[in-house]
C-alpha positions as a printed Julia matrix, in Angstrom:
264×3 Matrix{Float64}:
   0.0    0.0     0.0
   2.58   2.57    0.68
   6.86   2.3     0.15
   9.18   4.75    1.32
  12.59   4.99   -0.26
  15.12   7.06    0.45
  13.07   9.66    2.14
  14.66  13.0     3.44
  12.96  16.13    4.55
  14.37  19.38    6.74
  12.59  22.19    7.85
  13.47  25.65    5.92
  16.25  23.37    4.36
  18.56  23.64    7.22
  16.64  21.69   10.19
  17.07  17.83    9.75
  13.61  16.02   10.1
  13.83  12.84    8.56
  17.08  11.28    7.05
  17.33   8.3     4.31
  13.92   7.01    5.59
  13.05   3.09    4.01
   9.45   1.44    5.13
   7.03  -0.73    3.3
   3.5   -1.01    4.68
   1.0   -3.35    3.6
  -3.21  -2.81    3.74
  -4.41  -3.83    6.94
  -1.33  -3.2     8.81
  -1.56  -1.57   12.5
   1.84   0.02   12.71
   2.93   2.32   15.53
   5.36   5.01   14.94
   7.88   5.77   17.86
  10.29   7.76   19.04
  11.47  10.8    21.55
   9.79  14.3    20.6
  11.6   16.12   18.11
  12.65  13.16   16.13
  10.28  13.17   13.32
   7.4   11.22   14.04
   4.54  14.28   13.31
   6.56  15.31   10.34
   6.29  11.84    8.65
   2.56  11.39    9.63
   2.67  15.13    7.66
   4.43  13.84    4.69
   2.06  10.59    4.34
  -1.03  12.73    4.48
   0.38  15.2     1.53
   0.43  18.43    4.0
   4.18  18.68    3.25
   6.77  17.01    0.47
   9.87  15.42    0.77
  13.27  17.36   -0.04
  14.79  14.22   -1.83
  13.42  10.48   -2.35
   9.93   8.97   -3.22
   6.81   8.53   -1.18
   4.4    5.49   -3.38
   0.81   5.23   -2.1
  -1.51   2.68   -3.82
   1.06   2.62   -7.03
   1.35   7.0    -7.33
   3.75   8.58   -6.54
   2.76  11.65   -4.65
   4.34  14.87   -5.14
   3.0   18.37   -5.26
   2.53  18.0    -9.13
  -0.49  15.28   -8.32
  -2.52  17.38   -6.43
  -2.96  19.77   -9.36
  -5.71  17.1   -10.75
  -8.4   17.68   -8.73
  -9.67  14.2    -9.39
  -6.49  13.07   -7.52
  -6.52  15.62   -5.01
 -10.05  14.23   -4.12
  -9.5   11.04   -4.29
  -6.35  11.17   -1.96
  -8.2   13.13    0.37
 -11.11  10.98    0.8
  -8.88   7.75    1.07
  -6.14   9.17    3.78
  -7.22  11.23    6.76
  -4.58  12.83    9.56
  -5.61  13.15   13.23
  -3.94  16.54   14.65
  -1.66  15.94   17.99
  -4.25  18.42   19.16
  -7.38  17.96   18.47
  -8.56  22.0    18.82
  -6.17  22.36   15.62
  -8.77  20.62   13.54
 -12.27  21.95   15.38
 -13.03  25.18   13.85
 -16.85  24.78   13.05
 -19.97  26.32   15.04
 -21.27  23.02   15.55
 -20.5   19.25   15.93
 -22.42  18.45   13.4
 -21.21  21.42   11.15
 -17.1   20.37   12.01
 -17.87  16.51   11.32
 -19.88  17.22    8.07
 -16.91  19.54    6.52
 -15.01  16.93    4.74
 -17.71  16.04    2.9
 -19.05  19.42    2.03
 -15.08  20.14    0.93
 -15.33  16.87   -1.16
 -18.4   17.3    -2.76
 -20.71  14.73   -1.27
 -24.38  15.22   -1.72
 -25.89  16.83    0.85
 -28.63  14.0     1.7
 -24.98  11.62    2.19
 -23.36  14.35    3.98
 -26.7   13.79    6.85
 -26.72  10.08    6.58
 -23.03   9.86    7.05
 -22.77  12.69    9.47
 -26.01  10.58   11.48
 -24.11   7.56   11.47
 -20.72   8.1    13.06
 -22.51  10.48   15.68
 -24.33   7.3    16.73
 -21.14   5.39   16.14
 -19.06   7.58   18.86
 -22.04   7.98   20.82
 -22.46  11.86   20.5
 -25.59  12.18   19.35
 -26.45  14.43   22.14
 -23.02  16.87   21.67
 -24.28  17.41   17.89
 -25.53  21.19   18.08
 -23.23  21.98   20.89
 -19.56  24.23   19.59
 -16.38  22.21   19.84
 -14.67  25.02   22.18
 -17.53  23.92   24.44
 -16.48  20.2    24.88
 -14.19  18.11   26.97
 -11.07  16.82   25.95
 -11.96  13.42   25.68
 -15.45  14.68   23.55
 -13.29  16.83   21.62
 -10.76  13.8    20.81
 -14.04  11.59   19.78
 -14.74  14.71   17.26
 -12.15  15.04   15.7
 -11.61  11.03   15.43
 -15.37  10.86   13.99
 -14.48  14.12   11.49
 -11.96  11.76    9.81
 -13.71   8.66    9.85
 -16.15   9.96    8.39
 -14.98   9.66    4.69
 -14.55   6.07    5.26
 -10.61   6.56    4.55
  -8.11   3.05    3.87
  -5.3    4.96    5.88
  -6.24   6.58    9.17
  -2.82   8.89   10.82
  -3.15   9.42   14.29
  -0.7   11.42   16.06
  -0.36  11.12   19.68
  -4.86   9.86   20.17
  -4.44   9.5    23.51
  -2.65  12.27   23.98
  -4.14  14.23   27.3
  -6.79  11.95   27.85
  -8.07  10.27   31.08
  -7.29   6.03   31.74
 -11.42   5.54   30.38
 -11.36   7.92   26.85
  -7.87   6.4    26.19
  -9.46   2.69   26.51
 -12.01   4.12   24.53
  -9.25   5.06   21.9
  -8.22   1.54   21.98
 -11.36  -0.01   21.38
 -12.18   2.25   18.17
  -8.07   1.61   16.7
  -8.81  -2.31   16.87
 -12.03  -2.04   15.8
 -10.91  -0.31   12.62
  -8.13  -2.32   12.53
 -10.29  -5.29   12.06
 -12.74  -3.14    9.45
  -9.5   -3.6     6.92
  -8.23  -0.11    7.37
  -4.51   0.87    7.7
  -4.06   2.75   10.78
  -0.41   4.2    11.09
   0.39   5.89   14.62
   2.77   8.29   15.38
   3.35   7.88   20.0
   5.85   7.81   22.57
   3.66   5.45   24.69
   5.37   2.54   24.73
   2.15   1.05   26.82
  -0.22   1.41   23.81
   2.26   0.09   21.22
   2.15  -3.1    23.97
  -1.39  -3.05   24.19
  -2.32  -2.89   20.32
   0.41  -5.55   19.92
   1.59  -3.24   16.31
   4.31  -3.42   14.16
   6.62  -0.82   15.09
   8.58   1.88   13.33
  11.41   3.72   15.72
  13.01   6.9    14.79
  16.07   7.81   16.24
  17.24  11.35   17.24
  19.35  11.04   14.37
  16.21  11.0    12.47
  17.1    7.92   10.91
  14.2    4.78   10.98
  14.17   1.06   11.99
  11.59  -1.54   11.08
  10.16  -4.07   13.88
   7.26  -6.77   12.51
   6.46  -6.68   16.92
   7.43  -4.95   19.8
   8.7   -7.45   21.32
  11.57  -7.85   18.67
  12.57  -4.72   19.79
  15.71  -5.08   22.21
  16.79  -2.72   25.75
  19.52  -1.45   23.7
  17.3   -0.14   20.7
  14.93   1.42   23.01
  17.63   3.11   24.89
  19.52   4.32   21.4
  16.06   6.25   21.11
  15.83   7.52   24.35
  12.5    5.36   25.56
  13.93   4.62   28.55
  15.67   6.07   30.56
  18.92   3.72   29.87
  18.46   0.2    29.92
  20.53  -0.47   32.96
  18.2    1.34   34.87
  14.76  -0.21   33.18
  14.25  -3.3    35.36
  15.12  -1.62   38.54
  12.57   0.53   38.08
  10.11  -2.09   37.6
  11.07  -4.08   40.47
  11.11  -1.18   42.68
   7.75  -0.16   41.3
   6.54  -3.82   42.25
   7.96  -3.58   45.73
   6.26  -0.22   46.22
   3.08  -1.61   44.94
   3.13  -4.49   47.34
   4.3   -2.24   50.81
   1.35   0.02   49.73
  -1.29  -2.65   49.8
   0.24  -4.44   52.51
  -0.18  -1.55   54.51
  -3.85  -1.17   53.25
């Protein structure tokens, strides 16, 4: 579904982002993209959902390569944008609209879609995320964990093959984020491609993902699991806090754990 070769990109063409980048991701994959902040994982999601192009080497999605030159077809630049859709770190980067309704109905009003589609769609993932009753109510207005479930339903709504999520669970309470959960394997076993860009090392556990790890060198390694992925490697990009440290810290977390409830 989507190869990466060679892939560079710097900011202002001085500020390294992503160096020599190599991936191959098939349909269907779950894949979670990690690494410490500032290493490049937002600015790849970027490239993958067009926002920004590469400096040097090719970015292949279904076949096409995409480069600005593409999205001068219209037909294209429709196409691409109802097939991929980007989740914002924050989610009040992407809720501009008076309403719920209005913010989750706007990629289909920019796309075209009938309106009598745009209402049965728009219907249909409120009931989905279960915020029927948020649908006349602003977006400034909301919770985090509402406003994280809006923006999630304003991309789903297109029915897209590749869903970017950058940081979902970003900011949310121990409840939304299992929420989060639910909704990534559930789409994961709808067929879609999901790729997301985290430093939680506890989801990438939990959603048992292939894993792609960025370094500060903004270089890129490929795992098929996390648990391929050695002490060492996770140290190199700065995951934890060095890997001579990482089981003390769990034991003394278990010890802690047990004097607490002992003491209960």
């Amino acid at each position: 579904m989507i190869e990466i070769k060679n892939l560079t990109y710097s900011y202002n063409k001085r500020f390294n982002a992503l160096n020599e980048i190599n991936l191959q991701i098939k349909e269907g994959d779950l894949l979670c993209v990690i690494g410490e902040n500032g290493c490049g994982k937002s600015t790849f999601l970027k490239i993958l959902d067009a926002l920004i192009f590469a400096d040097s080497g090719k970015y292949i999605y279904k076949g096409v390569e995409i480069n600005e030159k593409k999205f001068k077809d219209m037909d294209f630049l429709i196409s691409f944008r109802t097939d991929v859709s980007y989740l914002f770190q924050n989610s009040e980067s992407q809720l501009f609209c008076p309403t719920v309704f209005d913010e989750i109905a706007f990629s289909l009003r920019q796309l075209n879609f009938k309106e009598n589609e745009i209402i049965d769609r728009v219907n249909k993932i409120l009931k989905m995320f279960d915020i029927e009753r948020i649908k006349d109510r602003p977006p400034y207005s909301l919770s985090g964990g509402e406003k994280k479930k809006v923006a999630l339903a304003s991309i789903l709504v297109t029915n897209p093959s590749l869903i970017l999520l950058d940081e979902p669970t970003n900011d949310l309470d121990p409840k939304t984020q299992s929420t989060i959960f639910e909704m990534i394997l559930g789409l994961k076993s709808a067929g879609k491609t999901i790729i997301i860009a985290t430093h939680d090392i506890f989801m990438v556990k939990e959603l048992n993902s292939k894993v792609f790890i960025i370094f500060g060198d903004h270089t890129g390694i490929f795992f098929n699991k996390f648990s391929d992925v050695s002490l060492e490697i996770l140290d190199r990009a700065n995951l934890i806090y060095n890997h001579s440290h990482y089981h003390n810290n769990i034991i003394h977390s278990h010890i802690h754990t047990e004097a607490h409830e002992h003491k209960l």
